[in-house]
DRENDO-1510 file (C-alpha; in Angstrom, 1 decimal, always signed):
<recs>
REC; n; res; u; v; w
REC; 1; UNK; +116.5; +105.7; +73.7 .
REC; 2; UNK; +114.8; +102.5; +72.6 .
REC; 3; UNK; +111.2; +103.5; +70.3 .
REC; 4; UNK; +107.8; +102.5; +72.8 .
REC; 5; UNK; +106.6; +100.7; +70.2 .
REC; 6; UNK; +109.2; +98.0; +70.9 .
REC; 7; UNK; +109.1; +98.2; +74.4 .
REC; 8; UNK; +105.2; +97.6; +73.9 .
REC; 9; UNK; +106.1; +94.6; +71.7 .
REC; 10; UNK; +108.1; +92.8; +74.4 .
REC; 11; UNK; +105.4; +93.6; +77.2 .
REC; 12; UNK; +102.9; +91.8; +74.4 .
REC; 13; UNK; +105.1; +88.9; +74.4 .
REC; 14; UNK; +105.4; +88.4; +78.1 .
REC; 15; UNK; +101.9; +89.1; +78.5 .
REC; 16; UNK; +101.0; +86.7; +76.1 .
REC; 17; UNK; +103.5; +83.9; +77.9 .
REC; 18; UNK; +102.3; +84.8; +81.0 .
REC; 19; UNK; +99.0; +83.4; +79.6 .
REC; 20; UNK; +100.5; +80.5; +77.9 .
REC; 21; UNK; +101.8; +79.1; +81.5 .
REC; 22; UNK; +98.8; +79.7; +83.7 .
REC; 23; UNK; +96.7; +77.0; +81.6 .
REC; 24; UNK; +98.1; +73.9; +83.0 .
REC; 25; UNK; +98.4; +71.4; +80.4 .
REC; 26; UNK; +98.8; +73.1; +76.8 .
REC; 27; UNK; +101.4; +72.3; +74.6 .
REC; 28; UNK; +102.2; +76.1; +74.0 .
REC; 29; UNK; +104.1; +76.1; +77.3 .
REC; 30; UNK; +106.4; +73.3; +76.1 .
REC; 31; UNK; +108.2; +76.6; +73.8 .
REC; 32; UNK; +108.2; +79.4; +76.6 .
REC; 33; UNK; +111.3; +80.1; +78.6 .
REC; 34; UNK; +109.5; +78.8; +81.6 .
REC; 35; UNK; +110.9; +75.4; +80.7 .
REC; 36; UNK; +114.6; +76.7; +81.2 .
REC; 37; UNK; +113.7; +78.7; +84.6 .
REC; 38; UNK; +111.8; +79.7; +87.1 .
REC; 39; UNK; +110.6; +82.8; +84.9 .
REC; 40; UNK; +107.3; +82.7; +83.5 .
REC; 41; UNK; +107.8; +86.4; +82.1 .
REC; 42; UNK; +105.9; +88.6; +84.8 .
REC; 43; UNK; +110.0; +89.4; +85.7 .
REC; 44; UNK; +110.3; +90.5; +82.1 .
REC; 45; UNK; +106.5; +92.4; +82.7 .
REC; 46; UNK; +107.8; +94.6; +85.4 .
REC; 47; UNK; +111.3; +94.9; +84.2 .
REC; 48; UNK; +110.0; +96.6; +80.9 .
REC; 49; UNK; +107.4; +98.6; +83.0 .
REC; 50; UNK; +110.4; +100.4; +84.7 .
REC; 51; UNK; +111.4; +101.3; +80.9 .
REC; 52; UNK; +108.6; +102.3; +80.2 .
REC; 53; UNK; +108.6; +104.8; +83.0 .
REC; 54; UNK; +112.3; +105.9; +81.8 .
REC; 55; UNK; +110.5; +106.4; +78.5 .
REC; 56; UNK; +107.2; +108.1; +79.7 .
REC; 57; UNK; +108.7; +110.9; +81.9 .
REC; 58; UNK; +110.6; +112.7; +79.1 .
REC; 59; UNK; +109.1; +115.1; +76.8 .
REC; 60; UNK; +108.7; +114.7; +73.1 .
REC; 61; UNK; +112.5; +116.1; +72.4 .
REC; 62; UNK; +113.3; +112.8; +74.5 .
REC; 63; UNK; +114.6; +115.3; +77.4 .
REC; 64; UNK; +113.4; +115.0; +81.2 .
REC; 65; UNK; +110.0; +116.3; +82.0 .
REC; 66; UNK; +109.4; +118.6; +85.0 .
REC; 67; UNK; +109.3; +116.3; +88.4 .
REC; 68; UNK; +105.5; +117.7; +88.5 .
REC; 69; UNK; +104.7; +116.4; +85.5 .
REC; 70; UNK; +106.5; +112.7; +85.8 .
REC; 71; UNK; +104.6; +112.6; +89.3 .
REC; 72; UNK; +101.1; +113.7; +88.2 .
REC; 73; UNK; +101.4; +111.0; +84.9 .
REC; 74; UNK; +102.3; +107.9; +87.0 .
REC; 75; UNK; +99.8; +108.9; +89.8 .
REC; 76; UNK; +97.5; +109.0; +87.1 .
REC; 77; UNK; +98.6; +106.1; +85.6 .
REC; 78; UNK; +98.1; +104.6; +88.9 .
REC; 79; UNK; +94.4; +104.9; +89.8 .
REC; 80; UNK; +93.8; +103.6; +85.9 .
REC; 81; UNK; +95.5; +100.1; +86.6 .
REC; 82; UNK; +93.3; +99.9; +90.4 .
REC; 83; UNK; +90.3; +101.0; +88.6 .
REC; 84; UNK; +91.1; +97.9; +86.2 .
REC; 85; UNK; +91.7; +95.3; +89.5 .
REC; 86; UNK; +88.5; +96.5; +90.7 .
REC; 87; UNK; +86.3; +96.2; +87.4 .
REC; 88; UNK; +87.7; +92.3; +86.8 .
REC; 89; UNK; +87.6; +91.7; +90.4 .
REC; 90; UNK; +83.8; +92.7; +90.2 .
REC; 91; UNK; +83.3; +90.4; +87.2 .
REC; 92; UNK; +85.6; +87.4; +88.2 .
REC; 93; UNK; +83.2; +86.9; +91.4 .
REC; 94; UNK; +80.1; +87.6; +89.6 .
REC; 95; UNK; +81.4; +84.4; +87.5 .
REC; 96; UNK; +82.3; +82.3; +89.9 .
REC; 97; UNK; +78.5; +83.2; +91.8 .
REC; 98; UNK; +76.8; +82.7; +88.1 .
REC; 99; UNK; +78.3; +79.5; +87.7 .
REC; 100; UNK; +77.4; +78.3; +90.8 .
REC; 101; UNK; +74.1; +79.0; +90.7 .
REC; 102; UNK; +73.5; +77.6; +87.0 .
REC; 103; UNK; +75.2; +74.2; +88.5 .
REC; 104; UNK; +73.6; +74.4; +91.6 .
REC; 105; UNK; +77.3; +73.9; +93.5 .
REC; 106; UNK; +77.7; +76.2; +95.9 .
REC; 107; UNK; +81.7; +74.7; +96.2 .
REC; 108; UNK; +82.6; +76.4; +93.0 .
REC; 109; UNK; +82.2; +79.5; +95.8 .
REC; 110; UNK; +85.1; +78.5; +96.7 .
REC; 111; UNK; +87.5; +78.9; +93.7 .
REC; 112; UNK; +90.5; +80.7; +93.4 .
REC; 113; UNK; +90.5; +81.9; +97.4 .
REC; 114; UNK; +86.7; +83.3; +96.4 .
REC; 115; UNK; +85.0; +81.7; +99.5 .
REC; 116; UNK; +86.4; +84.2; +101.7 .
REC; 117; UNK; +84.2; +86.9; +99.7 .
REC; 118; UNK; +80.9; +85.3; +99.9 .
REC; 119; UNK; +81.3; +83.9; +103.7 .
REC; 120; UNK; +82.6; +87.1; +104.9 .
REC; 121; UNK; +81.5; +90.0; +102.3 .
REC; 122; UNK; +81.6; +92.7; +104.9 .
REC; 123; UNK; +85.1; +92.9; +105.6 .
REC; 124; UNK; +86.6; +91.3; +102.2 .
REC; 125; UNK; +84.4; +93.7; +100.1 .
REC; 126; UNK; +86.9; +96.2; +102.2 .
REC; 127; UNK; +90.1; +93.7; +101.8 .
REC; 128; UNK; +88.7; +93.7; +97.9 .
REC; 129; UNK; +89.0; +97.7; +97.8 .
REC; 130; UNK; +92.4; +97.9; +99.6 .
REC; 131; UNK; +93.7; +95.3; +97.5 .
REC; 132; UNK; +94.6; +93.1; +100.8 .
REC; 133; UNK; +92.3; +90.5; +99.2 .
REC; 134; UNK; +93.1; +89.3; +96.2 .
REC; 135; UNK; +91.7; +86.2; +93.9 .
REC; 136; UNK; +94.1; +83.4; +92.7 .
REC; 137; UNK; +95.7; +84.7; +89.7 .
REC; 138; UNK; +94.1; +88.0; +90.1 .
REC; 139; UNK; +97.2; +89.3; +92.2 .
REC; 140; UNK; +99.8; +90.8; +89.6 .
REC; 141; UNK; +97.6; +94.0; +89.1 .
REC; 142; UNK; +97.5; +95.0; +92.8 .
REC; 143; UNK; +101.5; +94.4; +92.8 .
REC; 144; UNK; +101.6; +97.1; +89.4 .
REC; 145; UNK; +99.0; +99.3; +91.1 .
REC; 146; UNK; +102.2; +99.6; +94.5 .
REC; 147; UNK; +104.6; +99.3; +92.0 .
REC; 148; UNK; +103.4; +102.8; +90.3 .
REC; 149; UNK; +102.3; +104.3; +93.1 .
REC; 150; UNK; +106.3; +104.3; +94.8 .
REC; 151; UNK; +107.7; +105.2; +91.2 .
REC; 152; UNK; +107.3; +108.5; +91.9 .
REC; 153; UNK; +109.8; +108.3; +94.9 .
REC; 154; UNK; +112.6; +106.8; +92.5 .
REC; 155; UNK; +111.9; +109.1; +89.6 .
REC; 156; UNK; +112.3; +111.6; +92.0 .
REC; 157; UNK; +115.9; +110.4; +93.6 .
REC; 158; UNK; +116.8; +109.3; +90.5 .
REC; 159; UNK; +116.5; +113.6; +88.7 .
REC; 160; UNK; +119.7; +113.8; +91.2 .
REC; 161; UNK; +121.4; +110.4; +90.9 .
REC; 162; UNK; +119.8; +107.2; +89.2 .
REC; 163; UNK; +122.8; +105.2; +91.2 .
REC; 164; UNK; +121.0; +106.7; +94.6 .
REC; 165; UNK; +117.6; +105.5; +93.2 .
REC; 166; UNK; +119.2; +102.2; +92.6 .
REC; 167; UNK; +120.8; +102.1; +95.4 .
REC; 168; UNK; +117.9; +102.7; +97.6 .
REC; 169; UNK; +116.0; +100.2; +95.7 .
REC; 170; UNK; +118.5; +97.3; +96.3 .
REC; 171; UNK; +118.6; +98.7; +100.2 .
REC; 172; UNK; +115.2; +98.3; +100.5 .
REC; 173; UNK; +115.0; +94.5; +98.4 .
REC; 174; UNK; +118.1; +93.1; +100.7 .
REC; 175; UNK; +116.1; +94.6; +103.6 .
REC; 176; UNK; +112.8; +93.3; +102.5 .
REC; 177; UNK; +114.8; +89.6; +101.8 .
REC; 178; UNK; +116.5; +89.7; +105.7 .
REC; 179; UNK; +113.3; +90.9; +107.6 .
REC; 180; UNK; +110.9; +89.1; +105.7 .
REC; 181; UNK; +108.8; +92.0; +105.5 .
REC; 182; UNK; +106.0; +91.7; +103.0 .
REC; 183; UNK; +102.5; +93.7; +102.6 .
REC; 184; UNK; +99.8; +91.3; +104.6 .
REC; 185; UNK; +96.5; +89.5; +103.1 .
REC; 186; UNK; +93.6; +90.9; +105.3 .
REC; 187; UNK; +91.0; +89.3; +106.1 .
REC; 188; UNK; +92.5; +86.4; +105.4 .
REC; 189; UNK; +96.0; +84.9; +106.7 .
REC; 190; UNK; +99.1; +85.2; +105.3 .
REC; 191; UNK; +101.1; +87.8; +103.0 .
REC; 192; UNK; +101.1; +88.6; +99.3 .
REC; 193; UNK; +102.0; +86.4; +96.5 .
REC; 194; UNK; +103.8; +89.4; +95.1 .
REC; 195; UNK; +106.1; +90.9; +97.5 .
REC; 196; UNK; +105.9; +94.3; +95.9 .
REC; 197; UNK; +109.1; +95.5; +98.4 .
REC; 198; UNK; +111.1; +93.1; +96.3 .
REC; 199; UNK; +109.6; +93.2; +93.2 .
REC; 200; UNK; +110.0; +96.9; +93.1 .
REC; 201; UNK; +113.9; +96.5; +92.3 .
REC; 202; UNK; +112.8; +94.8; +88.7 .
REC; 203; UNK; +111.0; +98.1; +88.2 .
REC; 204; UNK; +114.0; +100.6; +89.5 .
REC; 205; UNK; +116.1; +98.3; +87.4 .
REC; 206; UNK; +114.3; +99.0; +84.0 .
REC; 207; UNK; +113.9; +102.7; +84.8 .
REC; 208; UNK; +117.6; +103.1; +85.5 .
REC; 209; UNK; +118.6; +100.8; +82.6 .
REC; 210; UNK; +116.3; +102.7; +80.2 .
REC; 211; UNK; +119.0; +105.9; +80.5 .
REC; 212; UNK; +121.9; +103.9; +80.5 .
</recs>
């Protein structure tokens, strides 16, 4: 079992290229993987977030916690990261509102899929909470919010055979893939960016990997 200190490490470094390629134009992204792919490390992100899981749900002996246990910490774990969407969700709009109003433009109301907010706020401030609406690079924390909240189905398969957890994760991602399915963008049009049905696997993967 790898230490979670170095797990932690490699989550810092994809966070921090994650950040390097969403600022167009910097010559930081010239040196990230990003260059050589179509990764820009949110793959790596949730991969090591499934070994993390592996890691979390044992006890300090490094043996298997009770299910109860496993289930209760990532449900937990769960509500922390939506509490976090909301809170910079909250503050993202109250910039993009500030700055409008200090430049006297209301089209900056319109950044970053914002203008559905403030033309509709009724039923986005609902969209907002159910995490169906999400602000332009505001949308990998609703896919880790689904992402923890179905690891306690695999953590659960997975006590009686990680190859069935696996296996139900790659049914479900070929599935996903064929019928296109995808969790919908309300009140707006279209689906996620993040198909959390097939990013999901990423996760499984890590978790199984992590005992392996």
């Amino acid at each position: 079992m790898r230490e979670p200190n170095a797990v932690d490490f490699w989550r810092g470094i994809a966070l921090i290229t994650i950040f390097i390629n969403h600022i167009p134009g910097n010559v930081f992204q010239n040196y990230t993987y990003s260059q050589y792919g179509i990764s820009d490390a949110a793959e790596l992100f949730v991969f090591l977030a499934g070994w993390s899981i592996g890691i979390a749900t044992r006890d300090k002996s490094g043996e298997r916690e009770s299910v109860f246990r496993s289930v209760q910490r990532l449900l937990s774990r769960t509500i922390e990261v939506y509490r976090a969407q909301i809170t910079i969700m909250v503050l993202a709009l109250a910039m993009i509102a500030g700055t409008a109003l200090v430049l006297d433009n209301p089209l900056i109301l319109e950044w970053h899929n914002a203008g559905g907010f403030f033309g509709d706020p009724i039923q986005t401030v609902v969209g907002v909470a159910l995490l169906t609406h999400q602000l332009g690079f505001f949308n990998i924390l609703p896919l880790y919010v689904v992402l923890l909240g179905v690891a306690p189905l695999f953590v659960i398969v997975a006590r009686y055979s990680r190859l069935a957890a696996l296996g139900l994760s790659l049914a479900l991602y070929a599935t996903s893939l064929v019928e296109e399915w995808n969790l919908p963008s309300w009140p707006g049009d279209g689906d996620w960016f993040f198909d959390p049905l097939c990013w999901q696997l990423l996760l499984v993967l890590g978790f199984v990997l992590e005992d392996w």
